[in-house]
N, C-alpha and C positions, 0 to 999 in steps of 0.2 A: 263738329269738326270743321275746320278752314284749314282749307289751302291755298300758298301765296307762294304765289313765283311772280316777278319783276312789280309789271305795275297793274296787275289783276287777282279778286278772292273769288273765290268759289266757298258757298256752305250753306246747310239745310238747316233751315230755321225750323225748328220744332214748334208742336203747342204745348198747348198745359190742360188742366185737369183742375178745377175747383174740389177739396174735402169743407163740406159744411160751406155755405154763404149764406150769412145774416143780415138782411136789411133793416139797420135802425133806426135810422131817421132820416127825414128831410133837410135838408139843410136852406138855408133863404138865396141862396145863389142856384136854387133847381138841383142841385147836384143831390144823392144821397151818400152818409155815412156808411160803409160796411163792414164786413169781419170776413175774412178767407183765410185759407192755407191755399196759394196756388202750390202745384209740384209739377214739374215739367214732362211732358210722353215723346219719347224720342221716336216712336213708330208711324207717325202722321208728320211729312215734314214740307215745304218746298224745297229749290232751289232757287236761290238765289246768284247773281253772278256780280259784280261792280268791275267797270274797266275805265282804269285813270287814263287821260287822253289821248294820243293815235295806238295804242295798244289793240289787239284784236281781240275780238269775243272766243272766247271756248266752248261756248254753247250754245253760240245762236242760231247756227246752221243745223244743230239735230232740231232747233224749237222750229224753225221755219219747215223743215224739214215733216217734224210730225203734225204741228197744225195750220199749215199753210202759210198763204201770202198773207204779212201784215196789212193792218188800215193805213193807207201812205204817213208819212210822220209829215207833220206841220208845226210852226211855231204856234205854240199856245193851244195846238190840237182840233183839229174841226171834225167832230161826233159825226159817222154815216147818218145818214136820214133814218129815223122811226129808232135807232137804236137804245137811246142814254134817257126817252121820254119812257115815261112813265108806263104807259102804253106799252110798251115791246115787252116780251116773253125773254125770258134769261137765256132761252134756248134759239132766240133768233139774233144774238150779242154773237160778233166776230169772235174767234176761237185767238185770236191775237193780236194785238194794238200797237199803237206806239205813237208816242207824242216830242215834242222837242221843243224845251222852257223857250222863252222871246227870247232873252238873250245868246242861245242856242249851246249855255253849256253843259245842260241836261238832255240828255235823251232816254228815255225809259220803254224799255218794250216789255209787254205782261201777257202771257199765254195762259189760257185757260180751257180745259177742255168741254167745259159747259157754258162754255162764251165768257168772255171779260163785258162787263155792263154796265163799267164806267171809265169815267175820265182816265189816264193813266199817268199823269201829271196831278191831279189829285191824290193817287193815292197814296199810303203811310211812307213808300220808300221815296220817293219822291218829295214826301212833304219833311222825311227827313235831312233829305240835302237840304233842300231849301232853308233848314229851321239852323243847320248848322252852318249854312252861310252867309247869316244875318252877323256870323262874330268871327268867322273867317275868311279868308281868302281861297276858296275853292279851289280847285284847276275840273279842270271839262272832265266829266264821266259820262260814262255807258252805263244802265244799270238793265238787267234782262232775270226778270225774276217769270218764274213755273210756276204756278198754282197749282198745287197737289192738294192741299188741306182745303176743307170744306168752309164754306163763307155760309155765317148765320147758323153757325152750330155751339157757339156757346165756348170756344176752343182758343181763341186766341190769335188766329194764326195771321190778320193782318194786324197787327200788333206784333209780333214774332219778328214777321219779316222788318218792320220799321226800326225794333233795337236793334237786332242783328245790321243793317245797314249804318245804324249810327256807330255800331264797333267796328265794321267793316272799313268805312270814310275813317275812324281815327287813326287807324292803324294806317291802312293807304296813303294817305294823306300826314301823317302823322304831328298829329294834334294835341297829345301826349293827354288825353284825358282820362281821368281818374274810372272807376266805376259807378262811385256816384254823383260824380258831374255828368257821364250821359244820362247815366240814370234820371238828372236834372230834364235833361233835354225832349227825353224819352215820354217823361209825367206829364210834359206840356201835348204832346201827339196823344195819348188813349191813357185812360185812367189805369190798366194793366199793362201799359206799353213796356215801363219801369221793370216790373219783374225779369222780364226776358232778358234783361241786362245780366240781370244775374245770375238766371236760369238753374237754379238751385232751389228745394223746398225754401217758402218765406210767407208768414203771414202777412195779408195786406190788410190796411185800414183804410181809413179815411173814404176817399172816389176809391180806392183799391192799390195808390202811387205810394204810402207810408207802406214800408215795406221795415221788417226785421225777422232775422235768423229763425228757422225752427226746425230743427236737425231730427229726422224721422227715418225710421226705419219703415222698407215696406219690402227686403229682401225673401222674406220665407211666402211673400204671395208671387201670384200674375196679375196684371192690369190688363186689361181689355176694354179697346175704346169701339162704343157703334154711333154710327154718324148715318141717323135715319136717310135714305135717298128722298130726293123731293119738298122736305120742310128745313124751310130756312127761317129761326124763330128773330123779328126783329126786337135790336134792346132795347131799344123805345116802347117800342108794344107792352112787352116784357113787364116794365118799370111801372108802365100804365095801373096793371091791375095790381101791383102792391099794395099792402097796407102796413108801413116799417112798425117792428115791436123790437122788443128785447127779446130774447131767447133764452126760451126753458133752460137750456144748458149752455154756460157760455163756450164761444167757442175752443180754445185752450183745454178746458172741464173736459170736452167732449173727445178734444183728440188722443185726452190723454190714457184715455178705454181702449182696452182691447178691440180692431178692428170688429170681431166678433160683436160689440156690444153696440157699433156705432148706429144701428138701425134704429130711426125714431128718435134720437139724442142730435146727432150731426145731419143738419137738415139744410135742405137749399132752399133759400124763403120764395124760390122762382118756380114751385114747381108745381103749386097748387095754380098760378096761375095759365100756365103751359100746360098743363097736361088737359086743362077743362076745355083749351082752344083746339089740341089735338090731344085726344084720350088715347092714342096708338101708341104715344110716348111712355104712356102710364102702364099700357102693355109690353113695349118691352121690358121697360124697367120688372114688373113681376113674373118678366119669363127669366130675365137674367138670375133672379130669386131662385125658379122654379129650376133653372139648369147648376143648382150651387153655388152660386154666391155667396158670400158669408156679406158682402156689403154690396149697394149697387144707388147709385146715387147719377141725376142729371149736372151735367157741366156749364157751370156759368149759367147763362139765359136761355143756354138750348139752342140746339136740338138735339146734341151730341149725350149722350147714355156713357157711363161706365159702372165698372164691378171690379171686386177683388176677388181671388178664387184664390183658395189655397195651396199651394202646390203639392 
């Protein structure tokens, strides 16, 4: 949902949900080939805000409000001491930031309640202005995104916020692009940035950016997402202990069984690796089992658990 009065959007970027991921191969550029159905989960969302030039924020005074005084904003951002090194604890990262591009027509603030513990000029909504204004002529925004959704769970959700920003700028801005020209734009930021463009069921291929239709029913279940506290699984890590195959069932084959049957057929190739790093993972998943699940399956790289239950 978005809302647009004058020259400011308000909307919560949702995540997604991997059914089956198959790692096939390597590819010579380091990248792998793979297979998904992303499907979007509207129940895990931020907010986001974008405000085109002297217009006011509509949210920045509850953000300031609930996690205090920002890091002072500076051109090009200068990182508190001990915080962006390696070294520092997630839980010693300021609770809100805020940076402002050199040329000073970005300013981006990012609140997080388990501390922000990076750049905020780095990040995806940020790097989508920038990317979109290598072929346009910008005007000055505000960008003040919430961090609600968990970072390092396998979900999406700074990718979320980056297309949603690039739909956001088109519209504000109005740039009159297509959905699959951002979607262009989107592929170049995260290999699943692209989906969220279109935030509808879609198999992806390729890095995960080849995206096409796949019209699924999942109306007579519930979706339930758990987003373990404390493990944040990196995608690199992740990618490490692979070894790419083809799959016993392709994926399409697989989706096309009744949810009931998907157990053992529609597999995540990420999860023998994850669950041997943390085996807690491998317990939820068989408790989600154990309380009725007809299917229960890891998201993306992890860390993030879901199930279908029946209604």
């Amino acid at each position: 949902m978005v809302k647009r009065v004058s020259n400011f959007m308000i909307t919560n970027p949702n995540v997604k949900i991997n059914l089956g991921l198959n790692v096939l191969r390597k590819r010579e550029d380091g990248f792998h080939d793979l297979e998904t159905l992303f499907v979007p989960y509207f129940r895990i969302h931020d907010t986001l805000e974008i405000v085109v030039g002297d217009d006011y924020s509509r949210t920045s005074a509850a953000l300031f409000a609930k996690y205090g005084s920002q890091v002072p904003a500076s051109q090009g951002y200068v990182k508190p001491e001990g915080v962006f090194g390696v070294e520092t604890l997630e839980s010693d990262a300021p609770k809100i930031v805020q940076g402002i591009s050199e040329d000073g027509k970005l300013m981006i603030t990012i609140a997080r309640d388990e501390g922000v513990d990076w750049d905020p000029l780095t990040d995806l909504c940020a790097r989508a202005y920038f990317i979109l204004s290598e072929d346009f002529q910008l005007p000055a925004v505000k960008i003040f995104l919430e961090k609600t959704s968990p970072v390092g769970a396998g979900l999406g959700g700074g990718s979320a916020d980056a297309a949603f920003a690039l739909k956001m700028l088109n519209d504000l801005c109005g740039l009159n692009l297509t959905e699959s020209q951002l979607a262009d734009y989107a592929s170049r930021l995260g290999s699943d940035c692209a989906f969220f463009v279109y935030n509808r069921p879609m198999i992806g291929e390729g890095r995960g950016e080849k995206l096409s239709e796949y019209p699924i029913s999942l109306d007579d279940y519930d979706l339930q997402v758990i987003t373990p506290a404390g493990i944040a699984v990196s995608t690199k890590d992740a990618y490490a202990g692979i070894g790419p195959h083809l799959p016993e069932v392709p994926l399409r084959e697989a989706l096309a069984k009744p949810i009931e049957e998907w157990d053992g057929i529609l597999v995540n190739d990420f999860e023998n690796t994850v669950f041997a790093k943390y085996p807690e993972l491998e317990a939820i998943k068989r408790s989600l089992y154990d309380s009725g699940a007809v299917y229960a399956s890891m998201s993306g790289s992890g860390s993030a658990l879901f199930a279908f239950y029946r209604k």
